[in-house]
N, C-alpha and C positions, 0 to 999 in steps of 0.2 A: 382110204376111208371104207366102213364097212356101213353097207347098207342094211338097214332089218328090213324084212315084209311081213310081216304079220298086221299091218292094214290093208296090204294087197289079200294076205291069204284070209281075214276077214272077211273080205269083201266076196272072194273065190267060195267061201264056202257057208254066207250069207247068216254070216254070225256076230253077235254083239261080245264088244271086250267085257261085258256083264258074266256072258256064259262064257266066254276063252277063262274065265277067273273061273267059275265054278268049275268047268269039266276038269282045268289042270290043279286046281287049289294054289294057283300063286295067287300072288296079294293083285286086286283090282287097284293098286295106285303101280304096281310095276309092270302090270299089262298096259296102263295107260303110257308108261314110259318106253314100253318097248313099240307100242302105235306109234307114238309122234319122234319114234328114235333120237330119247334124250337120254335112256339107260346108259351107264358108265359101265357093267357089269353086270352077267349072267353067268347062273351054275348052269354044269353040266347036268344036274338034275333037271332044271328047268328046261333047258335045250329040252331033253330024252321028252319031258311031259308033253310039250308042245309038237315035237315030232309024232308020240302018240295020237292027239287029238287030231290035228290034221292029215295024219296018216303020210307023212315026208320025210325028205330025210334031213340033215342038218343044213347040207348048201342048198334048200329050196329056203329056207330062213333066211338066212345072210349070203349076203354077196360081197365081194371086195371088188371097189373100186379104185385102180390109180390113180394119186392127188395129180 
C-alpha cells in the first residue's frame, strides 16, 4: 500500500488544500483526493509541483507500506 501525506505535509506547513491548488495549479477536486488518499493516479508533473511547493522531495510524499 502506498501512503500519501500531503495532509500531514499540510498540516506541517499550515496550509489549506484551497492554496496547495493555487500555488501548484492542480485541480482543487484532486488535491482533495490526494488529502483523503482516494487518488488512483498521479503525473510526474504533479509529483515535481508539489515537491516544489513544499520544498521535498518525492519519498517525503509517499510512503510504501507492506500489506
Amino acid at each position: 500500500m502506498i501512503k500519501i501525506k500531503v495532509s500531514d505535509l499540510l498540516g506541517k506547513h499550515k496550509m489549506s488544500q484551497a492554496e496547495l491548488s493555487r500555488l501548484t495549479g492542480i485541480r482543487p477536486g484532486t488535491i482533495n483526493a490526494l488529502y483523503y488518499e482516494t487518488v488512483k493516479r498521479i503525473s510526474i508533473d504533479q509529483i515535481d509541483r508539489l515537491c516544489k511547493v513544499f520544498n521535498c522531495q518525492p519519498g517525503d510524499i509517499f510512503e510504501y507500506i507492506p500489506d
